[in-house]
NUNUTI-732516 format. One record per atom (N, C-alpha, C): atom name; x, y, z. Coordinates in nm, 4 decimals. Example, Ala and Ser with C-alpha at 12.3 -4.5 7.8 and 13.67 -1.06 7.14 Angstrom:
REM NUNUTI-732516
atom, x, y, z
N, 1.3190, -0.5690, 0.7800
CA, 1.2300, -0.4500, 0.7800
C, 1.3200, -0.3300, 0.7800
N, 1.2850, -0.2250, 0.7080
CA, 1.3670, -0.1060, 0.7140
C, 1.2900, 0.0030, 0.7870
END
This chain:
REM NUNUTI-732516
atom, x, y, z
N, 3.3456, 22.6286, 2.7884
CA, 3.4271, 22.5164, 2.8307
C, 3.5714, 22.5596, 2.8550
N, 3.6260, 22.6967, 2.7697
CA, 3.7921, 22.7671, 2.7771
C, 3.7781, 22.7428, 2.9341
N, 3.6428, 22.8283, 2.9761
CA, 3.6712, 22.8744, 3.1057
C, 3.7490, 22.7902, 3.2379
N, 3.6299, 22.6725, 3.1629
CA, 3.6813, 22.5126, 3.3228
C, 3.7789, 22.4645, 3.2732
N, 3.8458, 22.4494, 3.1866
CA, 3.9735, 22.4396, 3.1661
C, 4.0835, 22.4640, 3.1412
N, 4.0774, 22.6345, 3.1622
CA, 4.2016, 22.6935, 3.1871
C, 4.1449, 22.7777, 3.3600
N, 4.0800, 22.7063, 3.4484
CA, 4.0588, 22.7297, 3.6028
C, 4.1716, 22.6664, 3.6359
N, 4.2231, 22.5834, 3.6382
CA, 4.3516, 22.5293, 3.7091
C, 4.4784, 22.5633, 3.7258
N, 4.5047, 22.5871, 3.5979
CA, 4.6243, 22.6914, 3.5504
C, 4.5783, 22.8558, 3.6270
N, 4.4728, 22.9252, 3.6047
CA, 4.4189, 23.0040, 3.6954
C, 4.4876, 23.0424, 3.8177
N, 4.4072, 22.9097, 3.8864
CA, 4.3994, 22.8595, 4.0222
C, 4.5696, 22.9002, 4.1066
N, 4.6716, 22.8280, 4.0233
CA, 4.7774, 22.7995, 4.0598
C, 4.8701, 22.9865, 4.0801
N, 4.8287, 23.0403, 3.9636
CA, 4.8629, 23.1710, 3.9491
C, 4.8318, 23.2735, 4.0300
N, 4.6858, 23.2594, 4.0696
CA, 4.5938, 23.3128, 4.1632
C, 4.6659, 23.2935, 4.3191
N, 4.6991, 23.1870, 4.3377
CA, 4.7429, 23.1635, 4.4932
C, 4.8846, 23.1759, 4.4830
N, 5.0165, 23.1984, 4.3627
CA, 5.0775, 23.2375, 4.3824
C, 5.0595, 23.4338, 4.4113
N, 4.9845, 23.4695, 4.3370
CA, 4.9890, 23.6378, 4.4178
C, 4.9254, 23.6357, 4.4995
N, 4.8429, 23.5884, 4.5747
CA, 4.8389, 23.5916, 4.7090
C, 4.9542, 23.5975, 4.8027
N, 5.0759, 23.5734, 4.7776
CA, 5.1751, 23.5613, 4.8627
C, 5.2680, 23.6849, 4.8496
N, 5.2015, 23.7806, 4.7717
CA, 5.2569, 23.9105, 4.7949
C, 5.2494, 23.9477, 4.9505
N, 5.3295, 24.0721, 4.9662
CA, 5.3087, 24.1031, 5.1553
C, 5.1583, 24.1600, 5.1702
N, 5.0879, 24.2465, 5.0846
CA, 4.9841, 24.2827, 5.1656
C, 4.8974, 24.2033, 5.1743
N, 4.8576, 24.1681, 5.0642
CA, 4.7559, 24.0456, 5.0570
C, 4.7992, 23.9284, 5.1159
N, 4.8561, 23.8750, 5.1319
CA, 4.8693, 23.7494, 5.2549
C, 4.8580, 23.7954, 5.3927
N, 4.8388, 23.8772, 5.4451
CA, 4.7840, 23.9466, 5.5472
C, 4.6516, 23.9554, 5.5851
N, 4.5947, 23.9882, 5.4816
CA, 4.4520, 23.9701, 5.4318
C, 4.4564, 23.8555, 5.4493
N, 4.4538, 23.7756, 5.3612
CA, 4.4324, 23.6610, 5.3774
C, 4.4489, 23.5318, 5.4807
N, 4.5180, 23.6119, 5.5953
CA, 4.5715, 23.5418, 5.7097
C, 4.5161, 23.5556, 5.7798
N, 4.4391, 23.6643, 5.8506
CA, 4.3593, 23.7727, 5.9303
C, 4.2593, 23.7314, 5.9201
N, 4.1859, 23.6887, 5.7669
CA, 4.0362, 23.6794, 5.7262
C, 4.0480, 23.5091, 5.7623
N, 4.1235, 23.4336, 5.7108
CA, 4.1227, 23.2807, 5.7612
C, 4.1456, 23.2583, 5.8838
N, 4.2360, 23.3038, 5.9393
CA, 4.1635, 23.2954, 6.1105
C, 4.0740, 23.3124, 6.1573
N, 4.0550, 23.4492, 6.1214
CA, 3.8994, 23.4983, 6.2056
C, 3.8008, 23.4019, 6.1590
N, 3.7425, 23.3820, 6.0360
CA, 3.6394, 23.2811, 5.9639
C, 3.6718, 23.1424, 6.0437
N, 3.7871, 23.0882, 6.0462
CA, 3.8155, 22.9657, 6.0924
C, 3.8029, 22.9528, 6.2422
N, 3.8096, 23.0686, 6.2840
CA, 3.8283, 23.0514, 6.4502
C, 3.6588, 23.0784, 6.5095
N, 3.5378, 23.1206, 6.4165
CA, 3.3957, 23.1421, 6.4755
C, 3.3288, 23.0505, 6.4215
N, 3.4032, 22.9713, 6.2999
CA, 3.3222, 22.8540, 6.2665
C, 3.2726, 22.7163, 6.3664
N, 3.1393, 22.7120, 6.4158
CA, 3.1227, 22.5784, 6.4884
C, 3.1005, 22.4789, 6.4684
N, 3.0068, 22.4396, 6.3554
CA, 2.9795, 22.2685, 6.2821
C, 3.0040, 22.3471, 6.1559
N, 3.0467, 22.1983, 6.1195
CA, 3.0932, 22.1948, 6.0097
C, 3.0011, 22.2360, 5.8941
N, 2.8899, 22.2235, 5.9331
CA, 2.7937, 22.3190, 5.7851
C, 2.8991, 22.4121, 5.7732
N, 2.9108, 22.5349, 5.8703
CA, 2.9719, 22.5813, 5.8639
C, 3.1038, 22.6206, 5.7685
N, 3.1585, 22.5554, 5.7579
CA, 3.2691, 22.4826, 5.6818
C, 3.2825, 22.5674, 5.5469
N, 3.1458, 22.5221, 5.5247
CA, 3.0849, 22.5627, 5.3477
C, 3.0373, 22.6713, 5.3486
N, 2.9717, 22.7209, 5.4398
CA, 2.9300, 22.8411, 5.4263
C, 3.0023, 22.9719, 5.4274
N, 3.1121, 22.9647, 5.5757
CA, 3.1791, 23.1012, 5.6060
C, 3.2710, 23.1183, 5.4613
N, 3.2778, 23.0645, 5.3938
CA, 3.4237, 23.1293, 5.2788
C, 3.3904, 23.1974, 5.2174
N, 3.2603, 23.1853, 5.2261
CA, 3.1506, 23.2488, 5.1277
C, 3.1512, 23.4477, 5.1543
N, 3.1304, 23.4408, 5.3369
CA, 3.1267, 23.5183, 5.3662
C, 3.3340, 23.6206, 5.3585
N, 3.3965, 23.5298, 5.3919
CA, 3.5623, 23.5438, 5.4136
C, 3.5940, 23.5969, 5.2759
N, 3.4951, 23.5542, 5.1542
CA, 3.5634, 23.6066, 5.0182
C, 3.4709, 23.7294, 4.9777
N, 3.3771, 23.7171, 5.0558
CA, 3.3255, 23.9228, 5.0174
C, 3.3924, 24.0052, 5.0939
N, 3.4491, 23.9691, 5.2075
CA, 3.5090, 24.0463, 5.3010
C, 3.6566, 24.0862, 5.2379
N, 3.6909, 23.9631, 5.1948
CA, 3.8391, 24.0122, 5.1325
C, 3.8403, 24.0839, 4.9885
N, 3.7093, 24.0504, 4.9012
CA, 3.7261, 24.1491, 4.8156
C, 3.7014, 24.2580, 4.8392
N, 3.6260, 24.3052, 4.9733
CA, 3.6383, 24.4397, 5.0032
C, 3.7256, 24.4899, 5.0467
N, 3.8392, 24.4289, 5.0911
CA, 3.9625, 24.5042, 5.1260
C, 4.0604, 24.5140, 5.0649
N, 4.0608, 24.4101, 4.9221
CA, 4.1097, 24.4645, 4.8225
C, 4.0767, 24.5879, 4.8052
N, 3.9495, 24.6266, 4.7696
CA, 3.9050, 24.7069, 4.6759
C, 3.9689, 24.8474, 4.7697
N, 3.9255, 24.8564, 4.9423
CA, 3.8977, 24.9386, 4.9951
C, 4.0673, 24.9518, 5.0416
N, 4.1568, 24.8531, 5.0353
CA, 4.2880, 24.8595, 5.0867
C, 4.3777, 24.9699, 5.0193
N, 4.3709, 25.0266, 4.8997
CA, 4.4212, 25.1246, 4.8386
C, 4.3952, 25.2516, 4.8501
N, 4.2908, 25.2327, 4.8604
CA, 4.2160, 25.3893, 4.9128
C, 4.2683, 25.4028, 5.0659
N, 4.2674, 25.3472, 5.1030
CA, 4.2841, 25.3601, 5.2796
C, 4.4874, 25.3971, 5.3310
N, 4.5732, 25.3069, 5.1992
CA, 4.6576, 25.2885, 5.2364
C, 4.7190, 25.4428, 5.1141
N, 4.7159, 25.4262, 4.9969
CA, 4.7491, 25.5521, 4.9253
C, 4.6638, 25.6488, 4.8596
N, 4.5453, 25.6880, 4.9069
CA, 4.4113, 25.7447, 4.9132
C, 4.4082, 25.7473, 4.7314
N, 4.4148, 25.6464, 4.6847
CA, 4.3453, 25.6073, 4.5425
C, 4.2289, 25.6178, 4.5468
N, 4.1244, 25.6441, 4.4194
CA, 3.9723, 25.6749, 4.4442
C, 3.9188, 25.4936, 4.4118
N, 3.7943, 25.5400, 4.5319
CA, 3.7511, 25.4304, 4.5429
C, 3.6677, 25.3548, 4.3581
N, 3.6985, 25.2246, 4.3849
CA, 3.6343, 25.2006, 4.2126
C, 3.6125, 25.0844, 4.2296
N, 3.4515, 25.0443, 4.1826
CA, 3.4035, 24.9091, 4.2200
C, 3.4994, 24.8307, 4.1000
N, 3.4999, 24.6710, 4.1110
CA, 3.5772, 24.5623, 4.0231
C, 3.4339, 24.5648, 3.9266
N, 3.4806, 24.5294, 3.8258
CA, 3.3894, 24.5157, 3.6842
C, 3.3073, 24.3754, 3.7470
N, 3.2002, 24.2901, 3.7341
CA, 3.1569, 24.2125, 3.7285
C, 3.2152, 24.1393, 3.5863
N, 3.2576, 24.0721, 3.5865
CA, 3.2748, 23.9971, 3.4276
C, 3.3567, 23.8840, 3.4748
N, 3.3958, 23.7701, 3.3556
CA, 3.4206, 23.6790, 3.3995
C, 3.5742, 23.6593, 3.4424
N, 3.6543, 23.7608, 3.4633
CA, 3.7770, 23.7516, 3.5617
C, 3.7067, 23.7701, 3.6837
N, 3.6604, 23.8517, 3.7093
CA, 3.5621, 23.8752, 3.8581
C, 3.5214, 23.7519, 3.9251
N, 3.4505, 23.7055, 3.8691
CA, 3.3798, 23.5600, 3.8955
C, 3.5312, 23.4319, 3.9057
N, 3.6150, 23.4028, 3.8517
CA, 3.7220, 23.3462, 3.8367
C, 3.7773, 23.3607, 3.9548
N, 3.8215, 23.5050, 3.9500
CA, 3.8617, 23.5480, 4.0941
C, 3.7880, 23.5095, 4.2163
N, 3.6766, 23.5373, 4.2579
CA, 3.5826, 23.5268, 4.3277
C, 3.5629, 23.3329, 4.4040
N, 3.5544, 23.2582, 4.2686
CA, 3.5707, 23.1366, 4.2632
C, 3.6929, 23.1085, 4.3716
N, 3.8266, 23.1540, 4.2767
CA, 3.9523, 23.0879, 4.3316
C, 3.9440, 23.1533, 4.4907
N, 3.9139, 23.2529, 4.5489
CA, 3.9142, 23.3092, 4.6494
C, 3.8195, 23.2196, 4.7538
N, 3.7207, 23.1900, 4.6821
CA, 3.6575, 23.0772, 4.7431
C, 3.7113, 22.9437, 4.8264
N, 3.7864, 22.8572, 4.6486
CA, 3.8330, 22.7488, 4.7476
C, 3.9633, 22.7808, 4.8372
N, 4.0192, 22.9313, 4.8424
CA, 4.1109, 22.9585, 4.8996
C, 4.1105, 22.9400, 5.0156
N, 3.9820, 23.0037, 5.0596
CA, 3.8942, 23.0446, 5.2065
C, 3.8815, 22.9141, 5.2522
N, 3.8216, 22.8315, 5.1744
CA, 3.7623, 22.7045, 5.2458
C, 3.8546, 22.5698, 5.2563
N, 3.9984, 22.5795, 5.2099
CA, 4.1154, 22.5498, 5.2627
C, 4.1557, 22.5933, 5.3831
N, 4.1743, 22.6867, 5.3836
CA, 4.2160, 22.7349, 5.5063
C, 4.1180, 22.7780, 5.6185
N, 3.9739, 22.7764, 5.6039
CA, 3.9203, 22.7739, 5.7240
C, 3.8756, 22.6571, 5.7399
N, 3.8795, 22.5388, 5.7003
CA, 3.8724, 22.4247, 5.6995
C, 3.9996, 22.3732, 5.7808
N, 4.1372, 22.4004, 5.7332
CA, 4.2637, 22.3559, 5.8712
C, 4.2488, 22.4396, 5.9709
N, 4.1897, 22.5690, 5.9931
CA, 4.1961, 22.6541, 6.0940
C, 4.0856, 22.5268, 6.2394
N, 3.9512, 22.5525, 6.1250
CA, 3.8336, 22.4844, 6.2480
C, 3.8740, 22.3456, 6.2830
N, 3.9641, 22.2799, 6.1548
CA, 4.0410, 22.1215, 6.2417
C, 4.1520, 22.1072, 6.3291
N, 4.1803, 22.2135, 6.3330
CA, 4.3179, 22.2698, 6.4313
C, 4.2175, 22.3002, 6.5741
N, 4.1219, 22.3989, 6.5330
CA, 4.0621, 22.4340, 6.6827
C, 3.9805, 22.3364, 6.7569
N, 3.9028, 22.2465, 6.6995
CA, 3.8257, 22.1369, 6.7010
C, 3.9434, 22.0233, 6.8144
N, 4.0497, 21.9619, 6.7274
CA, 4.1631, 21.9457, 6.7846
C, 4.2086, 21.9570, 6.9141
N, 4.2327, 22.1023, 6.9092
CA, 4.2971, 22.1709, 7.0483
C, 4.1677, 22.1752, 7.1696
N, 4.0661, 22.1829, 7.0864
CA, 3.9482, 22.1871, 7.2036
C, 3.9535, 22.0147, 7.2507
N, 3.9204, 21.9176, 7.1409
CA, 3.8929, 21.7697, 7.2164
C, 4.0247, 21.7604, 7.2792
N, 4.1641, 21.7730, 7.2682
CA, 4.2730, 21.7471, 7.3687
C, 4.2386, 21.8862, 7.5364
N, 4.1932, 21.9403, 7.5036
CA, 4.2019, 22.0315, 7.6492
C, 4.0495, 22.0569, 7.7491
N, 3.9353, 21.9108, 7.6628
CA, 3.8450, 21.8655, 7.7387
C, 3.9190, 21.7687, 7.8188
N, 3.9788, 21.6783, 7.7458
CA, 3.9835, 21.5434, 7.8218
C, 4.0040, 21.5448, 7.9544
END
């Protein structure tokens, strides 16, 4: 029960480091792209899913690539999962305004 109720407090901490420079990059890059191939809204629910394995791989793989650190999988345990979670509703915020933005711009440039 610690767990679901210290997620919020989490939550808030979590999306403040996201706003470091590299990782909001990531995270900008991956919510567009996810938001911009999404077509119905099933959709919606599904791609973040995909947007948050992608970005934990570039966590993982962004260090190695950028200061050739050795590659090292994340522990499975329950920061992992926490993480994983918050990365979730991260994704599906923002590819959720991305596909209502494009949705948007498409019904104004049928008419």
């Amino acid at each position: 029960m610690d767990i679901v109720t210290s997620f919020p407090a989490y939550f808030v901490g979590y999306v403040h480091t996201l706003l470091v420079m590299p990782t909001v990059v990531y995270v900008a890059v991956i919510a567009l792209f996810f938001g911009l191939i999404t077509n119905k809204f099933a959709g919606v629910i599904l791609i973040p899913v995909l947007a948050t394995i992608i970005f934990i791989a570039a966590q993982v793989i962004g260090p190695v690539v950028t200061s050739r650190a050795a590659l090292t999988v994340p522990a499975m345990d329950c920061a992992f999962a926490k993480m994983a979670v918050a990365s979730y509703i991260v994704f599906l915020v923002l590819d959720t305004v991305v596909f209502a933005i494009k949705k948007l711009v498409v019904a104004i440039l049928d008419r």
